[in-house]
C-alpha positions as CSV (number, residue, x, y, z in Angstrom):
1,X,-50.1,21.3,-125.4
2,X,-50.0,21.0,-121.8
3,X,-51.3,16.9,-120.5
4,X,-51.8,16.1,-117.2
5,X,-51.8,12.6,-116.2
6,X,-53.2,11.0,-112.7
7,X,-52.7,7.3,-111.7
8,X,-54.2,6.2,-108.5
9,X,-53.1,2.8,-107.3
10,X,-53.8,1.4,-104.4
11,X,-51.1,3.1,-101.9
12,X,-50.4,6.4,-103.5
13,X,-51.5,9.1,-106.6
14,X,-49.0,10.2,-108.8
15,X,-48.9,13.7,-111.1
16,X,-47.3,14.6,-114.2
17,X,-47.5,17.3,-115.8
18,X,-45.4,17.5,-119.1
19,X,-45.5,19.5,-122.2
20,X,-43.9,18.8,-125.6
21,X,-41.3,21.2,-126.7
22,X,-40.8,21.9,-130.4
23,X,-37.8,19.8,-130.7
24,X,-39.9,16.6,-129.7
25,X,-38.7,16.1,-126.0
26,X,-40.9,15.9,-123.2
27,X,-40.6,18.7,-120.7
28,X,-41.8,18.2,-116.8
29,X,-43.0,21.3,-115.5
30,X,-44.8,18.8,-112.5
31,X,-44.0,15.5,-110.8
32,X,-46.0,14.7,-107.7
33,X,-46.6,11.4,-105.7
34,X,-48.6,11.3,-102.4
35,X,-49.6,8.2,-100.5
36,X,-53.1,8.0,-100.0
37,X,-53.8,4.7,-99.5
38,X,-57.2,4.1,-101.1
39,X,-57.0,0.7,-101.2
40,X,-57.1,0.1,-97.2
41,X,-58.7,-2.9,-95.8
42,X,-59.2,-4.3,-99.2
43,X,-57.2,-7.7,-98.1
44,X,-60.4,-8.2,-95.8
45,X,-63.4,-6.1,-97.8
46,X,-64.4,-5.2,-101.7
47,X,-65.0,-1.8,-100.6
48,X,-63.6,1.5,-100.5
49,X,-63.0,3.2,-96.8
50,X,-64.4,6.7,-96.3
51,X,-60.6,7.5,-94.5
52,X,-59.5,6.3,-98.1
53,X,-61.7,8.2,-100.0
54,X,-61.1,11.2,-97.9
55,X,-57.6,11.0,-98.1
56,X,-57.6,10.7,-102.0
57,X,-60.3,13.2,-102.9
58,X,-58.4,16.1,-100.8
59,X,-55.0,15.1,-102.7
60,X,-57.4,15.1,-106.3
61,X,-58.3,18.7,-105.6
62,X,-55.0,19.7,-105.2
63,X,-53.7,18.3,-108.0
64,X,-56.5,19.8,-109.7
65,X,-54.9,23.0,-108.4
66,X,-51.5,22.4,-109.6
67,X,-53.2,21.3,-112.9
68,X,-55.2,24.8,-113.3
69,X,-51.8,26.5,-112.0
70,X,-49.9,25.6,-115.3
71,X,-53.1,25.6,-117.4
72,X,-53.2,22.5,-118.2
73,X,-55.5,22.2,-121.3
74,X,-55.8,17.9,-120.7
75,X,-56.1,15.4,-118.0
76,X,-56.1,11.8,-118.2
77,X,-56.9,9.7,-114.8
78,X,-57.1,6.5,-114.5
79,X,-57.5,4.3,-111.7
80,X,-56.2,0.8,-111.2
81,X,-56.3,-2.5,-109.5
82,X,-58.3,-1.4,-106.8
83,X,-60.8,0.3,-108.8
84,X,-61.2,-3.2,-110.2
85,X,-62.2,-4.8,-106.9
86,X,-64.1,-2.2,-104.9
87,X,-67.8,-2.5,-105.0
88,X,-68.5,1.3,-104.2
89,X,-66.1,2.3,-107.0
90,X,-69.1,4.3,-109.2
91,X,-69.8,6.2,-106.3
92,X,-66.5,7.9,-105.6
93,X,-66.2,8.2,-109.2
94,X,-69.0,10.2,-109.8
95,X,-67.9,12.0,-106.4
96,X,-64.4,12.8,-107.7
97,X,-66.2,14.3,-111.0
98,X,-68.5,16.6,-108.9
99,X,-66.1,17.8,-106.9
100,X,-62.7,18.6,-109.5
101,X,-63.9,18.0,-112.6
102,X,-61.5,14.8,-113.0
103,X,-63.0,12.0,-115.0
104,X,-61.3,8.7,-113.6
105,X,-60.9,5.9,-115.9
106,X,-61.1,2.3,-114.5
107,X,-58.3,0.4,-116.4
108,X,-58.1,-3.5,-117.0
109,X,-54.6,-5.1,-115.3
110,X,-53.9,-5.5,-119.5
111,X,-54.2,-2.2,-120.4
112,X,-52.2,-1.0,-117.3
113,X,-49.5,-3.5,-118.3
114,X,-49.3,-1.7,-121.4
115,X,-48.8,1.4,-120.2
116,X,-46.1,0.7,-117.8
117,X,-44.5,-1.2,-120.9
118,X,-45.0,1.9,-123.1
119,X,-43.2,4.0,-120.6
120,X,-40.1,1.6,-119.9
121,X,-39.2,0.4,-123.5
122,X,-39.7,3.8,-124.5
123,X,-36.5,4.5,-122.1
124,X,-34.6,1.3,-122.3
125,X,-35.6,-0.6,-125.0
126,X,-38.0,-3.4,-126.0
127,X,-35.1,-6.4,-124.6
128,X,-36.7,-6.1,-121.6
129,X,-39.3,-7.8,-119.1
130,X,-40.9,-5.3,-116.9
131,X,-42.4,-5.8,-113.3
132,X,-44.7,-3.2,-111.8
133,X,-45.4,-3.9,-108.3
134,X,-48.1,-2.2,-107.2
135,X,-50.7,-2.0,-103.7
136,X,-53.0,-4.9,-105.3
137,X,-51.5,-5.7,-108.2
138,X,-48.7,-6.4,-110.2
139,X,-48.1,-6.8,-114.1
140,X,-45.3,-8.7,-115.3
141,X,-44.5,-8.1,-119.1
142,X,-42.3,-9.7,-121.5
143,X,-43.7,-9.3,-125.2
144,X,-40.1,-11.1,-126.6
145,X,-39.1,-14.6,-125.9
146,X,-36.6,-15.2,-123.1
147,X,-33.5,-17.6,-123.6
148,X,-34.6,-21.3,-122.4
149,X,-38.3,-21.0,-123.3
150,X,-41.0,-18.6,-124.4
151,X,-43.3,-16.1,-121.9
152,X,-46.1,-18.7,-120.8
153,X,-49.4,-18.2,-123.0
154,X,-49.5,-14.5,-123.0
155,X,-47.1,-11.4,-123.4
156,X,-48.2,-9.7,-120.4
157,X,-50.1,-11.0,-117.0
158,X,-51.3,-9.7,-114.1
159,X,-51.2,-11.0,-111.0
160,X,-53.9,-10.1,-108.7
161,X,-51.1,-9.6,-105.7
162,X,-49.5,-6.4,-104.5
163,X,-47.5,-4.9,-101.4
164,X,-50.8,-3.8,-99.5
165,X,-52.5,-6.9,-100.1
166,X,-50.2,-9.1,-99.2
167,X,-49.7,-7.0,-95.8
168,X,-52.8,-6.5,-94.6
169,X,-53.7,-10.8,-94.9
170,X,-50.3,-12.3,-94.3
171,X,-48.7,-9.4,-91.4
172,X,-50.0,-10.0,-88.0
173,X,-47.4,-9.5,-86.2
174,X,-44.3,-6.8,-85.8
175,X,-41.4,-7.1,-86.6
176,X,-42.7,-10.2,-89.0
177,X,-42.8,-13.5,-87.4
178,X,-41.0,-16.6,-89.8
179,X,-44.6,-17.9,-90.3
180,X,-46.3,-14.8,-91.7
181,X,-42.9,-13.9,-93.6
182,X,-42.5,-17.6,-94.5
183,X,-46.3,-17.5,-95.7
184,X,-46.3,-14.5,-97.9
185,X,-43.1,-16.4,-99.9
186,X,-45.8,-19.2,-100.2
187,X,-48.2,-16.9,-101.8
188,X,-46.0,-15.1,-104.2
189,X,-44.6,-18.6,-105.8
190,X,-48.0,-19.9,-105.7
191,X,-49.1,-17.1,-108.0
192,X,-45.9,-16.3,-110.2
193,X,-46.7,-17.8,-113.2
194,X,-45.9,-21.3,-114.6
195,X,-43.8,-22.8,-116.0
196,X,-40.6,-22.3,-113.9
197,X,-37.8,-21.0,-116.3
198,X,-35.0,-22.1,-116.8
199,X,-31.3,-21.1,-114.9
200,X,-30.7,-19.1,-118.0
201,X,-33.6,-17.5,-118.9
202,X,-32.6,-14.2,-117.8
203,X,-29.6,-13.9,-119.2
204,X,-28.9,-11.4,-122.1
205,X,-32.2,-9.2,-121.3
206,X,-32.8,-6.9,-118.1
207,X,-35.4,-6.6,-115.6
208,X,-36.5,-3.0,-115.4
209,X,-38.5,-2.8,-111.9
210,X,-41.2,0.3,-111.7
211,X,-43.4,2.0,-109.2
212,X,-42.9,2.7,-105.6
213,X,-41.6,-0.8,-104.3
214,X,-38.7,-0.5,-106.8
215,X,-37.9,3.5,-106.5
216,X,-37.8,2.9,-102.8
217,X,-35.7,0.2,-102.6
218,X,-33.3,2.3,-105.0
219,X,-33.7,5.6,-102.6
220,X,-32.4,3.3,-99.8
221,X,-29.5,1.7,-101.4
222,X,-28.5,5.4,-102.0
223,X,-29.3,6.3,-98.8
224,X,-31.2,9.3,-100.3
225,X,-33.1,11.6,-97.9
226,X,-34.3,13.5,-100.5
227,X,-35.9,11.5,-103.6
228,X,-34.6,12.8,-107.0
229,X,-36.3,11.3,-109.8
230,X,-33.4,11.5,-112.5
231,X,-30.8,9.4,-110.2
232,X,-32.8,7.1,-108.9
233,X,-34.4,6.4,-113.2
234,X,-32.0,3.6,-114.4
235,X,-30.4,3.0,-111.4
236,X,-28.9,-0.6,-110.8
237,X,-29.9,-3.5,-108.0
238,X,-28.5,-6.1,-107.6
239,X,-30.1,-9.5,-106.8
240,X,-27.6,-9.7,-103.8
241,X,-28.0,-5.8,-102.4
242,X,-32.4,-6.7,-102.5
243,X,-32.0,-9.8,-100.2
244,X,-29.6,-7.8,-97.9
245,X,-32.6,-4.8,-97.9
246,X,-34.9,-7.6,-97.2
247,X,-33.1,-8.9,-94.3
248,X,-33.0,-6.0,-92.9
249,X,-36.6,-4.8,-93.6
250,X,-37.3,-8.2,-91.8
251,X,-35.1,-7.3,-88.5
252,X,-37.2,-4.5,-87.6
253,X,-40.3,-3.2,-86.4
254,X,-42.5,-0.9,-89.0
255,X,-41.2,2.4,-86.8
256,X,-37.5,1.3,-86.9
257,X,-38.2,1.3,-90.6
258,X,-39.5,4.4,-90.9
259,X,-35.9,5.6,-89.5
260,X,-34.0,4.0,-92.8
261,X,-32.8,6.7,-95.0
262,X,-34.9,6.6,-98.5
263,X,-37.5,4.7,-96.7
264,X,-40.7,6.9,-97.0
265,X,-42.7,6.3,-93.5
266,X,-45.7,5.6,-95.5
267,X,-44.1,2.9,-96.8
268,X,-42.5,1.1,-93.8
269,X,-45.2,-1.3,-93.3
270,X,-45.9,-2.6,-96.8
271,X,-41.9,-2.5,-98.4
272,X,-41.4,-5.7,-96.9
273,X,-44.0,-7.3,-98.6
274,X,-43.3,-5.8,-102.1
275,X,-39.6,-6.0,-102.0
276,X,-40.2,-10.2,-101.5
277,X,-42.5,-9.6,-104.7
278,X,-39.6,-8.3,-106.5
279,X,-37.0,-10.9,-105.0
280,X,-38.9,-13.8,-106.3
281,X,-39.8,-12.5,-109.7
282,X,-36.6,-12.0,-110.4
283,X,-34.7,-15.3,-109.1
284,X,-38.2,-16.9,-110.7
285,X,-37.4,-15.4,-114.5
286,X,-33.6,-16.1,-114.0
287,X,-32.1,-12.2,-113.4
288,X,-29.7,-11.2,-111.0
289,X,-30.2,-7.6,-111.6
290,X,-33.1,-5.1,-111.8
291,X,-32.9,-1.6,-113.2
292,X,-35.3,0.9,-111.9
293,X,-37.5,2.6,-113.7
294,X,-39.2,6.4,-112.1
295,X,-41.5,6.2,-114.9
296,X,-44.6,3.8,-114.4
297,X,-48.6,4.3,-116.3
298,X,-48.4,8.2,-115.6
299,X,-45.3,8.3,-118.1
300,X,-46.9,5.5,-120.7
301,X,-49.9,8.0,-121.1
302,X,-47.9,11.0,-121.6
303,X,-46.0,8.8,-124.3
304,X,-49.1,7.6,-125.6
């Protein structure tokens, strides 16, 4: 059987397209990511834009191409956090259907968090705690108990923050001024959850870091102009290499960003914001290194 899975998130859409061989392992005959951006001016309004909309219905119908290309006999969509928020969801829903076929399914933050945790401890194990930064969101799951205390209250959260959010209300000026960049560190520990761990809470397990915040920072420690999925996968980060990115991210306007090898120019105005989501998740659980994980919900699906 050939499955397709779709996840739109609030900056980009992502394609897989896999089929199971007879020996059990997952072949990719199609892995696509476009930033759409759907989730524009959602800091400010609980609507989707028609420029958003646009944007992600054209890139639908091509993947719907691609999709009839390989004859794909399934496809599972979903849509995420801000499906959750916009008020005009149903109607671009029903649009999306009328136009490719594609049923979009509106998941929880909890069922998204277990998703990207299928897809990661499938890889590297269930010793982990996984962070998944996403455009509104981000889920931070840890379903084993941590050295120095257990996971506050639940095995999974998530936190109702992401890289375009945090932009589009806390950015006003370029490159970032210390207030705006001092306010959005405010606003991440503000929101990580409580209680603050202990020093060696981290120690022993890893922090596996997926989506486009974390494959990007990897692309650009590598200086990679051109994105390969299978080195960037289970790459390393250290603690000490991120602030250094972050500095740097912070010395420069969006379009001298755009010019940093790995550094997708769609990203350059919202990496700042989600690379400080991954800093302080990680010095807040204890870690002082993050592995990277290329395989987010479209992978938990197709493991599913």
């Amino acid at each position: 059987m050939k499955l397709a899975t779709i996840d739109i998130g609030t900056h980009s859409v992502l394609l897989l397209i896999a089929q199971k061989n007879p020996d059990g392992k997952i072949k990719v005959l199609a892995d696509e990511a476009t930033l759409t951006r759907i989730g524009e001016g959602m800091g400010s309004i609980n609507n989707f834009l028609s420029s958003g909309m646009e944007r992600t219905l054209a890139v639908l119908k091509k993947y719907k191409a691609i999709c009839d290309q390989h004859r794909v006999e399934k496809i599972l969509c979903v849509g995420t956090a801000a499906f959750r928020k916009a008020k005009n969801v149903a109607d671009f829903v029903i649009q999306v259907k009328k136009e490719t076929g594609i049923e979009i399914e509106i998941i929880s933050g909890e069922r998204e968090a277990a998703l990207t945790w299928k897809a990661a401890s499938t890889d590297f194990g269930s010793d982990i705690m996984v962070v998944d930064i996403g455009g509104g969101s981000t889920e931070v799951i840890c379903p084993v108990s941590l050295r120095g205390g257990q996971w506050p209250t639940k095995q999974s959260t998530s936190i109702p923050i992401g890289s375009v959010l945090l932009t589009e209300k806390y950015c006003h000026s370029d490159p970032v001024s210390d207030a705006d960049y001092q306010n959005i560190c405010n606003v991440i520990e503000q929101t990580l959850p409580s209680p603050q761990p202990s020093p060696t809470r981290g120690e022993g397990k890893r922090l596996v870091a997926t989506a486009g915040t974390a494959t990007t920072l990897g692309a650009i420690k590598m200086k990679m102009k051109i994105y390969h999925h299978n080195e960037i996968h289970g790459s390393k980060l250290s603690l000490a290499e991120l602030k250094k990115i972050i500095a740097d991210f912070k010395s420069k306007t969006i379009e001298e960003r755009k010019k940093i090898p790995g550094l997708e120019p769609g990203r350059a105005d919202v990496i700042l914001a989600g690379s400080l989501l991954l800093e302080k998740i990680a010095e807040h659980f204890g870690f002082q290194e993050i592995t990277v994980s290329d395989r987010g919900v479209r992978w938990g699906l197709v493991y599913e």
